[in-house]
C-alpha positions in Angstrom: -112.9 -4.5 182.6 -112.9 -7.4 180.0 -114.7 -10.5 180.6 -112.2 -13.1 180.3 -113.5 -16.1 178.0 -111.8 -20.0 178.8 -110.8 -21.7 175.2 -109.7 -25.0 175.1 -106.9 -26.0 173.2 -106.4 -28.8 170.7 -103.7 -29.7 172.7 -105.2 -30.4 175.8 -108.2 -32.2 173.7 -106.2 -34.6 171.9 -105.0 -36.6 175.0 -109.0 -36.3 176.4 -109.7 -38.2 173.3 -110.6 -41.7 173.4 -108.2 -41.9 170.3 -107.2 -39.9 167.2 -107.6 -40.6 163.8 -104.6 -41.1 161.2 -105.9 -39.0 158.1 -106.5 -40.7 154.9 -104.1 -38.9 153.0 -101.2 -38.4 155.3 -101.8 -40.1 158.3 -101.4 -37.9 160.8 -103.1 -38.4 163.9 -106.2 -36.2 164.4 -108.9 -35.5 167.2 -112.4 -37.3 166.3 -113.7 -33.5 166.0 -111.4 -32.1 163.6 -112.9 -30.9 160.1 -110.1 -31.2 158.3 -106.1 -32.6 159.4 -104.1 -30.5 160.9 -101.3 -31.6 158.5 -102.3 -31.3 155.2 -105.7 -30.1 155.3 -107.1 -33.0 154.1 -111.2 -33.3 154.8 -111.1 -36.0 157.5 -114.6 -37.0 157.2 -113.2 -39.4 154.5 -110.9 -40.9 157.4 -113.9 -41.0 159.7 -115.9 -42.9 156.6 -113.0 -45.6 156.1 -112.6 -46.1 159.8 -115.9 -46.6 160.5 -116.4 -49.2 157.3 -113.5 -50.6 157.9 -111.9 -50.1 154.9 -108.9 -48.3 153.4 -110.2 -46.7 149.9 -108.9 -46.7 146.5 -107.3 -43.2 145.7 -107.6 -42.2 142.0 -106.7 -38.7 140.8 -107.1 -36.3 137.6 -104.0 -34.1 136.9 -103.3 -31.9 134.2 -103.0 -28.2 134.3 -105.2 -25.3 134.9 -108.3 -25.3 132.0 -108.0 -28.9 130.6 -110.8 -30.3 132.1 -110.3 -32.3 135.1 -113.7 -31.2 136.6 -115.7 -31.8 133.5 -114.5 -35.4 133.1 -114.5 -36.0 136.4 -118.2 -34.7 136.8 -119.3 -36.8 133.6 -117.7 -40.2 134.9 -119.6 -39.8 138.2 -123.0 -38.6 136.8 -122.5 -41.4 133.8 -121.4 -44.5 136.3 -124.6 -43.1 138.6 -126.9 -43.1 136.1 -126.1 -47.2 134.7 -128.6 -50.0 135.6 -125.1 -52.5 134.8 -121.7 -52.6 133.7 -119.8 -50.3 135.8 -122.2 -48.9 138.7 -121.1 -45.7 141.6 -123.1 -44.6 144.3 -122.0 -41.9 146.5 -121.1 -42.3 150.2 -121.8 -39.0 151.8 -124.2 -36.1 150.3 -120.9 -34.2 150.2 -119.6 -36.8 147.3 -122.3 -35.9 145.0 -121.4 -31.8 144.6 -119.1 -32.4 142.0 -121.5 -34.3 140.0 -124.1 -31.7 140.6 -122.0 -28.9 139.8 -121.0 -30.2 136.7 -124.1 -30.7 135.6 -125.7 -27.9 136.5 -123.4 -25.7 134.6 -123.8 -27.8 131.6 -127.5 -27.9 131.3 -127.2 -23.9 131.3 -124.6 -24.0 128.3 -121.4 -23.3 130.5 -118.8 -25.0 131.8 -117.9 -25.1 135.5 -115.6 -22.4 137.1 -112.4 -23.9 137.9 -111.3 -24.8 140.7 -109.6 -22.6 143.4 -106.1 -23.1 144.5 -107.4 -23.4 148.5 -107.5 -27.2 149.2 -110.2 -26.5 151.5 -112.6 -25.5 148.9 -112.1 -28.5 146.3 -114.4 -30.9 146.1 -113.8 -34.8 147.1 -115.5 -38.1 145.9 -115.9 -40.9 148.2 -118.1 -43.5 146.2 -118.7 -47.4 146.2 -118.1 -49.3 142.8 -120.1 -52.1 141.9 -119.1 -54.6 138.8 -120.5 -57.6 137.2 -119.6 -60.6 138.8 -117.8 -59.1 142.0 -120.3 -59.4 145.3 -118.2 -57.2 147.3 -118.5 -53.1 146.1 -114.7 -51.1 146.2 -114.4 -47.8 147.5 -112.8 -45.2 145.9 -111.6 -41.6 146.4 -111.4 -39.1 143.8 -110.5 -35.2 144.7 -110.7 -32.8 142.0 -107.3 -30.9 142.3 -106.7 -27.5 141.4 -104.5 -27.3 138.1 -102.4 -24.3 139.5 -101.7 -25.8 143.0 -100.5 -28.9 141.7 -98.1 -27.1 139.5 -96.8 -25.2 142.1 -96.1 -28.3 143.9 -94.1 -29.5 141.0 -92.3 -26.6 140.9 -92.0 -26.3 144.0 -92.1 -30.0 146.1 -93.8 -29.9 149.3 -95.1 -26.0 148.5 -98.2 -28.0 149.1 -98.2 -30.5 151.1 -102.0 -32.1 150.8 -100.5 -32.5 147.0 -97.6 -33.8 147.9 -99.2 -36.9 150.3 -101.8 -37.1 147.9 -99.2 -37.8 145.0 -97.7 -40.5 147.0 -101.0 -41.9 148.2 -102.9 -42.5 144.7 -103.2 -45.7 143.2 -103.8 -44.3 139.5 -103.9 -41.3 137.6 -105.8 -39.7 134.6 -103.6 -37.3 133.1 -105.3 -35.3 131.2 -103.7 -32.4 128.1 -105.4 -30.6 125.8 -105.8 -32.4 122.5 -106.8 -28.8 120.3 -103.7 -27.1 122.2 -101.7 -30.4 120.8 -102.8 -30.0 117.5 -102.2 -26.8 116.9 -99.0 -26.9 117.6 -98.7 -25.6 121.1 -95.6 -26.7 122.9 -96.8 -26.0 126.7 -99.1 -28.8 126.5 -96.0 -31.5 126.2 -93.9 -29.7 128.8 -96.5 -29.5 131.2 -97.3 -33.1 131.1 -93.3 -34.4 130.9 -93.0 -32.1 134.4 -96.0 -33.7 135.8 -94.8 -37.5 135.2 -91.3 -37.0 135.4 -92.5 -35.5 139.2 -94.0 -38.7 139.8 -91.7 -41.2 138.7 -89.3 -39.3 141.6 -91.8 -39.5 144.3 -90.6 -42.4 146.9 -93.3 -43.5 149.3 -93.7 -46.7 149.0 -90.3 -48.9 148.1 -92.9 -52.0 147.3 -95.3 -49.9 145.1 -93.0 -47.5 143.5 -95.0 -45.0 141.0 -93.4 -46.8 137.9 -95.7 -49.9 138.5 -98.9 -47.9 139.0 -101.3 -47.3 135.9 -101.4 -44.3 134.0 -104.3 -43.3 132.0 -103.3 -40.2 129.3 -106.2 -38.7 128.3 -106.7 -36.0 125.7 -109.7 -33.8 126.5 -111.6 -31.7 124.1 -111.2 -34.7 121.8 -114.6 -33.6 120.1 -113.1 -31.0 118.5 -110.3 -33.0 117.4 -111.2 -35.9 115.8 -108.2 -37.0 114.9 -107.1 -38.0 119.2 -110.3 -40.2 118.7 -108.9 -41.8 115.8 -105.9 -43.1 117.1 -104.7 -41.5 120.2 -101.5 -43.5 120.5 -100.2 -42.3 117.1 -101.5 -39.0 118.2 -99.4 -38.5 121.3 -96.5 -39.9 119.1 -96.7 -37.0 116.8 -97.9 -34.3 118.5 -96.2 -34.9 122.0 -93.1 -36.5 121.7 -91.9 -35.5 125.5 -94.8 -37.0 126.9 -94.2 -40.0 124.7 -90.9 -40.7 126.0 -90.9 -41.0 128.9 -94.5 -43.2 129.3 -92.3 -45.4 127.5 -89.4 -45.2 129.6 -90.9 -44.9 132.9 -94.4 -46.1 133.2 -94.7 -49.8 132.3 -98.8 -49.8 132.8 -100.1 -46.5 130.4 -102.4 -46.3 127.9 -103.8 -43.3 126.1 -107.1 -42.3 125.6 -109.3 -39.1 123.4 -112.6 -37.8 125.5 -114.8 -35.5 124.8 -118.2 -33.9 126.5 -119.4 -31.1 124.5 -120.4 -31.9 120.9 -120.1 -28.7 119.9 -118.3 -25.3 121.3 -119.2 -21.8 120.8 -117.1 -18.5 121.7 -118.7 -16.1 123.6 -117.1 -12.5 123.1 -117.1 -9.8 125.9 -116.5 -6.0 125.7 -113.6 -5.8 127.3 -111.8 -8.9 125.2 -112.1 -11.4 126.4 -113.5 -14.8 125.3 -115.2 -17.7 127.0 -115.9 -21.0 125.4 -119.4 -22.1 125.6 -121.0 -26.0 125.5 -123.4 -25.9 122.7 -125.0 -29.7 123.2 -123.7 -32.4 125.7 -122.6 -35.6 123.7 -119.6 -37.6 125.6 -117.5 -39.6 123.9 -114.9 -42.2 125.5 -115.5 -40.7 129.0 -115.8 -44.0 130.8 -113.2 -46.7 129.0 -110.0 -44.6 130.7 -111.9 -45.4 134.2 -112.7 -49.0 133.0 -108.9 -49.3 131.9 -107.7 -48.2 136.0 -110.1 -50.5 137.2 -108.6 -53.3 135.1 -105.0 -52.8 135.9 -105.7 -52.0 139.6 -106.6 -55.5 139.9 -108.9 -55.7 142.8 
C-alpha cells in the first residue's frame, strides 16, 4: 500500500495570502513565496525589492544578437561604475546583482571571455543596483537583465514565443543595442539585418500609448570597437556607411539615438582547437568608451 502524501496547491495558497505581488515585469499577481512569476518567469525577488523600498525601478536592457557582447559590456559598466569614488557611482542591492559583475571578471582575469548566456530565462543573470550622481541626494534604481541573444531573436521572429521578452520589451525605459563593429567592417550584411529586425520590432510594440517606444532613448553601440578603430573615430559616419538599414530607420523612428564604439579587450588572440574550431581570446583588458553610452541613457531619461 502507498502512503498517501497531502500537497498544497498554489491555488488554494494564493487566497491564504495576506496579498500577492504584481511582478516587476508583467504584473501579474504572485504569492509572497513564489521564486519566480508564474507568468513570465520573471525572478520576483526584484518585485519583492521594489515593494518593500517603495519604489518602481528603472529598466534598462542590452540587445543585440548571439556573440556581440552584451555580457561583457554589461559586466564592465557594473564592475567600472562600482569601482568610482565620483562621477557616476552603483552599488548593488542583493548579493544576487553582483554575479554578473563577478563572472565577467573572473573570466577576463583568466584570458577568456564569458560563456554566453543560455536561452532559459531562468538561468540569466539580473542587476538590481542604486545609482548615485553628483549633485542628486536621492540614489535611482535600476534594473538591468542580461538577455540571451538567441531568445530574444526568437521573440522577434516569433512575438510572444517568449513572453518574459516580450513584457520586458514593453517595460524598458532604454536600450543599448549593441552590433558587431569588425562584422560591419568587413563587410558582413547580417550585422545590419539583425539590428533593423530588432528596432523595427520595437517601434511596433504598444504598451504604453503615453510613452510609445519612438520617444524612449536608444543607445547604438558597436562592440569590439578595439579592433576597429575606425567606430571609435566617428561612429555616426561609421553606421552611415557600413549599416545603412540600421541608419534609416534611427532616423526615421527613434527621435532620442545616439551611436556609440566600445571596446574591452586591447588586444585578441585566436585560439585553434583540433577539431576546427576557433575561440577568440582577451589578451590584456583596456576599455574604451564603456561608460559614456550609460551616461548618455542617464541623461535623456531625465530623472
Amino acid at each position: 500500500m502507498t502512503r498517501g502524501i497531502a500537497l498544497e496547491l498554489e491555488s488554494f495558497r494564493l487566497p491564504s495570502a495576506a496579498e500577492h505581488i504584481p511582478c516587476l515585469i508583467c504584473r501579474e499577481g504572485n504569492i509572497p513565496g513564489a521564486e519566480t512569476c508564474r507568468n513570465c518567469y520573471a525572478p520576483m525577488i526584484l518585485a519583492r525589492q521594489a515593494l518593500a523600498h517603495k519604489t518602481v525601478p528603472i529598466m534598462l536592457a542590452a540587445l543585440g544578437p548571439s556573440g556581440v557582447g552584451k555580457t561583457v559590456y554589461l559586466g564592465m559598466l557594473l564592475d567600472m561604475l562600482s569601482r568610482q569614488s565620483s562621477g557616476l557611482q552603483l552599488s548593488a542591492r542583493g548579493g544576487f546583482s553582483v554575479t554578473l559583475q563577478q563572472m565577467t571578471m573572473a573570466a577576463l582575469g583568466h584570458c577568456e571571455f564569458p560563456q554566453k548566456t543560455p536561452s532559459e530565462a531562468d538561468r540569466w543573470n539580473w542587476v538590481h543596483c542604486q545609482l548615485h550622481r553628483p549633485k542628486h541626494r536621492k540614489p535611482a534604481d535600476f534594473v538591468l537583465p542580461d538577455i540571451a541573444g538567441e531568445a530574444l531573436f526568437g521573440e522577434v521572429d516569433r512575438p510572444r514565443s517568449y513572453q518574459l521578452i516580450h513584457w520586458l520589451l514593453g517595460r524598458c525605459d532604454g536600450v543599448f543595442v549593441l552590433i558587431d563593429g569588425t562584422k560591419l567592417q568587413s563587410g558582413s550584411i547580417d550585422e545590419d539585418f539583425f539590428t533593423m529586425k530588432l528596432l523595427s520590432h520595437l517601434s511596433e510594440l504598444r504598451f504604453n500609448p503615453k510613452s510609445p517606444w519612438r520617444t524612449r532613448p536608444v543607445a547604438v553601440i558597436f562592440s569590439k570597437a578595439d579592433q576597429c578603430e575606425a567606430c571609435f573615430e566617428d561612429p555616426r559616419g561609421f553606421a552611415q556607411r557600413h549599416a545603412p538599414g540600421l541608419w534609416r530607420i534611427c532616423q526615421q523612428r527613434f527621435p532620442r539615438h545616439e551611436y556609440f564604439a566600445a571596446g574591452v579587450a586591447g588586444a585578441c588572440a585566436v585560439r585553434n582547437f583540433e577539431n576546427g574550431g576557433q575561440q577568440s581570446v582577451p589578451l590584456r583588458i583596456e576599455p574604451r568608451g564603456v561608460v559614456e553610452p550609460f551616461a548618455w541613457l542617464i541623461d535623456n531619461l531625465k530623472i
